[in-house]
LUMFIGU-363941 format. One record per residue (C-alpha): residue in three letters; x, z, y. Coordinates in steps of 0.05 Angstrom, whole numbers, plus 5000, padded with zeros to 4 digits. Last residue first. Example, Ala and Ser with C-alpha at 12.3 -4.5 7.8 and 13.67 -1.06 7.14 Angstrom:
LUMFIGU-363941
Ser527351434979 Ala524651564910 
This chain:
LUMFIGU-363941
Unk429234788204 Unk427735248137 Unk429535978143 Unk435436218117 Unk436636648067 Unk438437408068 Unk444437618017 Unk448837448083 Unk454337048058 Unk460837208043 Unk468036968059 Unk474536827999 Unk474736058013 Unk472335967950 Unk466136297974 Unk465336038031 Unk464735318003 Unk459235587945 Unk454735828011 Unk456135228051 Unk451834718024 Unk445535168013 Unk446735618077 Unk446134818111 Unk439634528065 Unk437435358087 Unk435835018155 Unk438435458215 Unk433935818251 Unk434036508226 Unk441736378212 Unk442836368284 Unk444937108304 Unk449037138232 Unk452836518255 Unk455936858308 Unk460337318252 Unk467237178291 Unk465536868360 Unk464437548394 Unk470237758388 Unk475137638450 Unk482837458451 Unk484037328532 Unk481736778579 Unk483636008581 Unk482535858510 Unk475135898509 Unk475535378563 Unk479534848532 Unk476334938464 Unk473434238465 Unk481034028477 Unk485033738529 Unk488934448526 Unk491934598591 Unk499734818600 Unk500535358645 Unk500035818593 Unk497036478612 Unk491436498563 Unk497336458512 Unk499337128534 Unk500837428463 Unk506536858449 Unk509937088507 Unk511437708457 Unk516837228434 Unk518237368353 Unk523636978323 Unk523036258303 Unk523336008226 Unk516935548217 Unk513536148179 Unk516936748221 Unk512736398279 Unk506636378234 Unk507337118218 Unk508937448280 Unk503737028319 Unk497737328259 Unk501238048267 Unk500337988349 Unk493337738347 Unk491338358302 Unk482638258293 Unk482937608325 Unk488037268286 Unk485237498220 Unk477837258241 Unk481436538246 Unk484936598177 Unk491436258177 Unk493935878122 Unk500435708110 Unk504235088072 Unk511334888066 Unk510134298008 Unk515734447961 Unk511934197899 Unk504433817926 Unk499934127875 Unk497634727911 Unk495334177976 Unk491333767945 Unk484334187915 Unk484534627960 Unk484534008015 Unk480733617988 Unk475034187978 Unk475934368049 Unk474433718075 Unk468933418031 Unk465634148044 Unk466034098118 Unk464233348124 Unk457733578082 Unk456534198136 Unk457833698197 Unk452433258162 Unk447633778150 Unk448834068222 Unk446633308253 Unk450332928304 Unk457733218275 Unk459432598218 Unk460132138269 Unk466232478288 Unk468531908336 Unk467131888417 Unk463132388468 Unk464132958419 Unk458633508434 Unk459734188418 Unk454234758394 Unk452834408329 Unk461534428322 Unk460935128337 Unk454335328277 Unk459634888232 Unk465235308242 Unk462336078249 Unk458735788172 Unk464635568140 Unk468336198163 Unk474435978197 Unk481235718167 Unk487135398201 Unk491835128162 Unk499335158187 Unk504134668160 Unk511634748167 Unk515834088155 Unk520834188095 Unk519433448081 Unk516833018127 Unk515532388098 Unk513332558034 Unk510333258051 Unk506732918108 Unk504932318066 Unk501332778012 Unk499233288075 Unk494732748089 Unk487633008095 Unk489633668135 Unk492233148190 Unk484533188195 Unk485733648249 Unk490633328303 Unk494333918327 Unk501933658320 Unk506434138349 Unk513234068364 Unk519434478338 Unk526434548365 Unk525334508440 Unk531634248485 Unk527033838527 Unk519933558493 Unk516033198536 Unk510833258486 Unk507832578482 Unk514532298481 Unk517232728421 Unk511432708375 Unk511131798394 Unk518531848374 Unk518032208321 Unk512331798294 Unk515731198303 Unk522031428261 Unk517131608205 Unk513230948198 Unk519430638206 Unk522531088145 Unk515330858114 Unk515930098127 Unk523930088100 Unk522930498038 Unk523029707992 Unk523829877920 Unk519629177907 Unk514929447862 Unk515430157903 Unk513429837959 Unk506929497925 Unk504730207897 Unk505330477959 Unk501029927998 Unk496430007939 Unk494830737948 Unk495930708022 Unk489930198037 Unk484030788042 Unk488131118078 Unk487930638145 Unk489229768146 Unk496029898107 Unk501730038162 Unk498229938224 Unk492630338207 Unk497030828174 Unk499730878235 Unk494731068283 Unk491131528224 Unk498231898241 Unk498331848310 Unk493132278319 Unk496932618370 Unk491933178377 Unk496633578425 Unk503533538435 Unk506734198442 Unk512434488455 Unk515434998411 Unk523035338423 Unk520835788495 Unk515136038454 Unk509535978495 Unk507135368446 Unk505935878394 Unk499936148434 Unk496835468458 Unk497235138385 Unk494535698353 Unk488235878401 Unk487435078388 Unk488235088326 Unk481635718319 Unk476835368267 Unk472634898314 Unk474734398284 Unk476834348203 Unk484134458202 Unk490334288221 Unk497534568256 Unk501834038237 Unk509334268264 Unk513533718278 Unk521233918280 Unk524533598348 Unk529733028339 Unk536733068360 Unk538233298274 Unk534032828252 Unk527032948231 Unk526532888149 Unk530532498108 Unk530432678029 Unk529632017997 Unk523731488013 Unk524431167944 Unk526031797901 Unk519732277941 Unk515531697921 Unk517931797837 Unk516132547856 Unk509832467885 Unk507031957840 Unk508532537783 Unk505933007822 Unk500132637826 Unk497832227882 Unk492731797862 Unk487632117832 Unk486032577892 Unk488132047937 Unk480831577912 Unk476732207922 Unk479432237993 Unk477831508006 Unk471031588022 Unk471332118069 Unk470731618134 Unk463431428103 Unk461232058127 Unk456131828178 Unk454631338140 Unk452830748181 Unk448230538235 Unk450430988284 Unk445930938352 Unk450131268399 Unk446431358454 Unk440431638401 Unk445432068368 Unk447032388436 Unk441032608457 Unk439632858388 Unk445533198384 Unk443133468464 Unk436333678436 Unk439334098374 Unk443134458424 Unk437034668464 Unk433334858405 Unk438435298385 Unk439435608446 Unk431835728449 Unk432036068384 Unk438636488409 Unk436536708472 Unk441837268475 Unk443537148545 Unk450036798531 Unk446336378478 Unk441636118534 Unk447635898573 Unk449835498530 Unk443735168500 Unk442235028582 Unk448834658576 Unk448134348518 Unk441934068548 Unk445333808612 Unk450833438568 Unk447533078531 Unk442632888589 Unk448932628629 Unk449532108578 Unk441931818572 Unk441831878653 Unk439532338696 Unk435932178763 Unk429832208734 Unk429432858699 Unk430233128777 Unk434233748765 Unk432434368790 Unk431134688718 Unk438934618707 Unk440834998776 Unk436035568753 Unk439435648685 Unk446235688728 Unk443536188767 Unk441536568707 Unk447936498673 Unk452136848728 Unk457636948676 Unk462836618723 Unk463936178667 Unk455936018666 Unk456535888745 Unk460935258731 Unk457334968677 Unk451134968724 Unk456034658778 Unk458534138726 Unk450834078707 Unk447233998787 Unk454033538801 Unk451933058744 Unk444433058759 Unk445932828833 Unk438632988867 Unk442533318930 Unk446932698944 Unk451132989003 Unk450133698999 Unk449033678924 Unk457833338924 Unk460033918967 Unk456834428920 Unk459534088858 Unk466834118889 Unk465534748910 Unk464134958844 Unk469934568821 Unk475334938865 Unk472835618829 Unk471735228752 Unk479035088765 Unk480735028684 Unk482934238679 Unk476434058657 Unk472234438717 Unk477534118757 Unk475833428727 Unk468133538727 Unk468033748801 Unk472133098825 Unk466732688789 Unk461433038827 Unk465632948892 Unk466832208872 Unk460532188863 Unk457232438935 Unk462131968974 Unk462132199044 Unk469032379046 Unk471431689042 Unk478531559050 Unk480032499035 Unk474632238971 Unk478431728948 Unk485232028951 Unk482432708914 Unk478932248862 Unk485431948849 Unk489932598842 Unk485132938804 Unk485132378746 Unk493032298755 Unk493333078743 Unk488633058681 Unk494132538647 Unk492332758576 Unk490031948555 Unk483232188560 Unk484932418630 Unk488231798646 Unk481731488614 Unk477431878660 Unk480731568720 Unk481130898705 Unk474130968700 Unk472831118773 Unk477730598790 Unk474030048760 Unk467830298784 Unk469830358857 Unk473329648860 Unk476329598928 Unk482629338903 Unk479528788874 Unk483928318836 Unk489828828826 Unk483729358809 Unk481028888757 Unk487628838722 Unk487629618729 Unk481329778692 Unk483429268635 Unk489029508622 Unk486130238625 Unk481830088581 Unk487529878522 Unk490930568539 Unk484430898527 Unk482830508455 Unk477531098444 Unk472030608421 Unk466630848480 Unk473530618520 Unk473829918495 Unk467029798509 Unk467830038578 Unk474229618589 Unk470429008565 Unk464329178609 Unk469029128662 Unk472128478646 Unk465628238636 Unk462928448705 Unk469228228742 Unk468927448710 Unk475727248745 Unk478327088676 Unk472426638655 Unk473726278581 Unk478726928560 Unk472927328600 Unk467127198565 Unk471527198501 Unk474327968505 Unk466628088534 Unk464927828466 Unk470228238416 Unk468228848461 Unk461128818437 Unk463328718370 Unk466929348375 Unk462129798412 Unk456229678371 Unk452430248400 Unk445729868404 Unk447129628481 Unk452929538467 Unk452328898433 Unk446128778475 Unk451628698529 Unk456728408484 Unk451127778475 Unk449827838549 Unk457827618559 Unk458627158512 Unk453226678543 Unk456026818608 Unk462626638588 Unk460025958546 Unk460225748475 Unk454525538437 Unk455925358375 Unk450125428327 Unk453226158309 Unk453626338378 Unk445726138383 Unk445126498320 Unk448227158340 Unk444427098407 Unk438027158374 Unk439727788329 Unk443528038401 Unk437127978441 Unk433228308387 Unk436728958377 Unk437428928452 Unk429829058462 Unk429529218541 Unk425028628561 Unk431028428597 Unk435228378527 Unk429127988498 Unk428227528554 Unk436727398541 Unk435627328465 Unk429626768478 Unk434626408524 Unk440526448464 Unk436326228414 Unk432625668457 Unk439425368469 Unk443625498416 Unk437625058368 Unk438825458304 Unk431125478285 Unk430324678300 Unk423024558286 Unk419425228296 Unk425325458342 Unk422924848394 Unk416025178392 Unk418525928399 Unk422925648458 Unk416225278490 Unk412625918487 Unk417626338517 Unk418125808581 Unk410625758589 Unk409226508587 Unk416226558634 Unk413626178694 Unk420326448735 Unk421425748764 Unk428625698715 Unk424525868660 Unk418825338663 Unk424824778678 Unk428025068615 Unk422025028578 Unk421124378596 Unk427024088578 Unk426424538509 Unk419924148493 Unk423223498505 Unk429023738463 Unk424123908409 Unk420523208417 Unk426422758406 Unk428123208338 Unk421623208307 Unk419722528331 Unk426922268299 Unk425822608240 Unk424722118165 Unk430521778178 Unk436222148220 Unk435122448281 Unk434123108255 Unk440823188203 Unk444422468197 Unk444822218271 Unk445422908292 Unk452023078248 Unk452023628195 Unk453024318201 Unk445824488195 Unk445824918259 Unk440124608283 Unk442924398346 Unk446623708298 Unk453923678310 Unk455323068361 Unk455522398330 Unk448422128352 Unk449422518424 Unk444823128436 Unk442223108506 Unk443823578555 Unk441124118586 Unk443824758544 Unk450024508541 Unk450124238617 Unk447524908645 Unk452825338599 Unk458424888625 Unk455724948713 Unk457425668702 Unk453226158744 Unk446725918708 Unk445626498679 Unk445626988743 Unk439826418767 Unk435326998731 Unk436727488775 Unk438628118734 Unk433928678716 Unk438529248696 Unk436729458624 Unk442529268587 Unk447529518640 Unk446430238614 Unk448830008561 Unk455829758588 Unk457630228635 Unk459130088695 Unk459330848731 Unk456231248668 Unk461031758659 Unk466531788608 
């Protein structure tokens, strides 16, 4: 998404200070005396006239909200020496006071240390306070630090208390799209529209969720309505550029760019959709050119991810490879730092090890018995799970097979993780969800579970009269027990690349959302072993499981013989159709939506071998053993040390 409204970026806008005070509530809380019977500000739970005012503290407590009083006075006049001071002094003898917490946290948040503001806020919520504005600066130091979900849990509460509160509700929507719920955004986006039609922002983001959501030709169709009522609007041309640049128009997107530099010339988004632009009409130098013009300051955190992969890009065209690198390496790291992950990065393979032990094949079979042999219905479309690791040729799959008259396609449903989710709180639950249905020798949740998934395959696929759809979400790899349960008879089509061709792509790709895992080559390398050793590990001991794998570097070297085979796999005769996937008039909403777009070409097989220089031998080390059982070699050379 780009950066109109979004929510960490708002963290370090200076705001008026009477912004606060907006709602008459959070003035009287933080104002007014605290009755005998009311809970005590300290946050000990008990009731004033027992806790500070009680025997032994009625100077302590009198004097603190004296002190606050005039602290509050201090900060409402701008003295903010005096009014810090006198917060730290009430915190010395009433550290949960809501008040003091919550002011400190907001000097904190506009002295640009969110990790602080939302530590102080926390307590002041915790203490009691309750108040839209108050919620609404905690969600903004919330996002602020990449917490995306608590963040939207606040604005969600800002605006239950304050429904007309625009900011909240758009910061809501923005937190909700960093999370990936796009259909959830897009609630919000519109609700604000109804209340303000005029709301640039709002629509603006609509926008890029419809083309999240797969709906590239709503996203055009706005920004070309908004820009034929205001022509002069320099980002709505830059955003214009990056949809048609997306939706494989990089000629109407250069002028796009180029209309959009006329009338904002300093706009860093145009300067690196047009750079992106010139690099697919192989004029890379030009495009390098267009990157160095760019005003550093006019860019912001998320546009600088994608400006250095762009100069990494073009650099590898030219055979820059150590610069490339390096330029690569600087957008993960732009990116890691907007992101700010806190966790293990690989925390989401956890429960592999766990669905190793416990699907046997004898769980299998006494699973297989409960659910019985249903599969799609006879009116219902065939799923076909075309998986893998990314960056390891599905999408070259997906787009070729889904020329075949019979095969549509859906995309990266993910509507599997969706429902498991829904079913059992995500894979790490299924185990005991399972093992509690087949207690009670209730199939019911999992034939639902299957008839929803149909349905969701068959809607998100338009699918008329075609006999198989594809499913290309990748780690679908990591539940081909439920598939095979669920699905039986189902075709699925592995896709395998060279470890190292795969990991050296993903280092080369930015993912604006999820995939944690790919912000550092190590960590994409790790996520690549867990993954492949699952699934070699899974997939021979699940009995009738209809199961292919399709070497990348096969499908380049004979295209046709690699089509002939997978289509002969799910039972549909040859269409030489197939061969003209870059013809396909339907768009991949993909990383690989580009690549896709022009004929079979080589020089993506063996890449690795120009990078391994530069590559830390921590990666050959983790990858070596994994190409290996995967039946590809390594280069008896090492690598050098990062």
């Amino acid at each position: 998404m780009r950066e109109a409204g979004n929510g960490a970026d708002a963290a370090t806008r200076r705001c008026r200070l009477d912004r606060i005070f907006e709602n008459r509530f959070l003035m009287m809380q933080l104002t007014q005396k605290t009755g005998r019977n009311a809970p005590c500000p300290c946050g000990s739970g008990k009731k004033f006239k027992q806790c500070c005012s009680g025997a032994g503290a009625p100077r302590t407590a009198a004097s603190s909200d004296q002190i606050f009083a005039t602290a509050l006075r201090s900060f409402q006049s701008g003295n903010m020496t005096e009014a810090i001071a006198g917060f730290r002094r009430v915190l010395a003898g009433c550290p949960d006071h809501p008040g003091a917490n919550y002011l400190l946290g907001y000097h904190a948040l506009q002295s640009g240390d969110p990790a602080e503001a939302a530590r102080l806020m926390g307590r002041a919520m915790a203490a009691g306070l309750r108040d839209a504005a108050a919620f609404y600066h905690h969600g903004v130091a919330l996002a602020a630090l990449g917490l995306y979900a608590d963040a939207a849990f606040q604005f969600a509460r800002a605006v239950a208390q304050k429904p007309d509160f625009e900011e909240a509700r758009l910061n809501l929507a923005n937190a909700r799209f960093e999370l990936g719920a796009f259909p959830e955004a897009g609630e919000q986006y519109r609700i604000l529209i109804g209340r303000n039609p005029a709301h640039w922002k709002a629509h603006h983001n609509l926008a890029h969720a419809h083309y999240c959501l797969g709906d590239v030709e709503e996203a055009i169709g706005f920004f070309r309505r908004t820009i034929a009522e205001n022509p002069g609007h320099a980002e709505a041309h830059a955003s214009f550029a990056a949809m048609l640049e997306l939706n494989n128009q990089p000629q109407e997107a250069e002028e796009a760019a180029r209309r959009a530099l006329a009338l904002q010339p300093g706009n860093a988004s145009a300067h690196g959709i047009l750079a992106k632009c010139l690099r697919r009409g192989k004029r890379y130098d030009e495009a390098l050119a267009t990157l160095d013009s760019i005003d550093p300051r006019t860019a912001s955190e998320r546009t600088y991810v994608t400006l250095h992969n762009e100069r990494g890009q073009n650099l590898d065209r030219l055979g820059r490879h150590e610069e490339a690198y390096q330029a690569f390496a600087a957008s993960k790291r732009a990116l890691a730092g907007l992101r700010n992950i806190r966790h293990d990065p690989l925390r989401e393979f956890e429960p592999l090890a766990a669905a190793r032990r416990y699907f046997t094949p004898q769980k299998m079979a006494v699973l297989r018995e409960l659910v019985g042999k249903g599969g799609a219905g006879p009116s219902m479309p065939v799923p076909v799970f075309v998986t893998g690791f990314h960056r390891s040729g599905t999408t070259l799959i997906e787009q070729a097979l889904s020329c075949h008259p019979q095969v549509g396609a859906a995309g990266e449903l993910e509507a599997i993780p969706r429902l498991l989710n829904g079913l059992c709180g995500g894979a790490a639950g299924l185990p005991a969800t399972l093992d509690t249905l087949l207690a009670r020798h209730d199939p019911a949740p999992l034939l639902e579970f299957r008839a929803a998934y149909l349905a969701d395959l068959t809607k998100r696929a338009n699918a008329t009269g075609q006999r198989w759809v594809i499913d290309k979400s990748l780690f679908n790899m990591l539940h081909l027990p439920l598939i095979r349960l669920l699905f039986p008879g189902s075709p699925v089509i592995h896709a395998l690349r060279h470890p190292m061709d795969a990991v050296l792509s993903v280092h080369s790709q930015n993912f604006l959302w999820g995939n944690d895992w790919s912000l550092t080559m190590a960590d994409t390398a790790r996520a690549f072993q867990l993954t492949w050793s699952h699934v070699d590990a899974t997939a021979p001991r699940l009995e009738g499981l209809h199961y292919l794998r399709c070497r990348y570097e096969d499908m380049i070297a004979d295209t046709e013989a690699g089509i002939r085979a997978m289509l002969a796999f799910i039972g549909a005769d040859y269409d030489p159709a197939c061969l003209r996937f870059h013809e396909n008039g339907r768009v991949a909403r993909t990383a690989s939506y580009e690549q896709i777009s022009r004929p079979v070409y080589s020089t993506s097989v063996g890449r690795y071998l120009d990078y391994l220089p530069f590559i830390a031998s921590e990666v050959a080390g983790i990858l070596g053993p994994v190409a290996e059982s995967m039946g590809y070699t390594m280069p008896a050379c090492a690598p050098a040390d990062a």
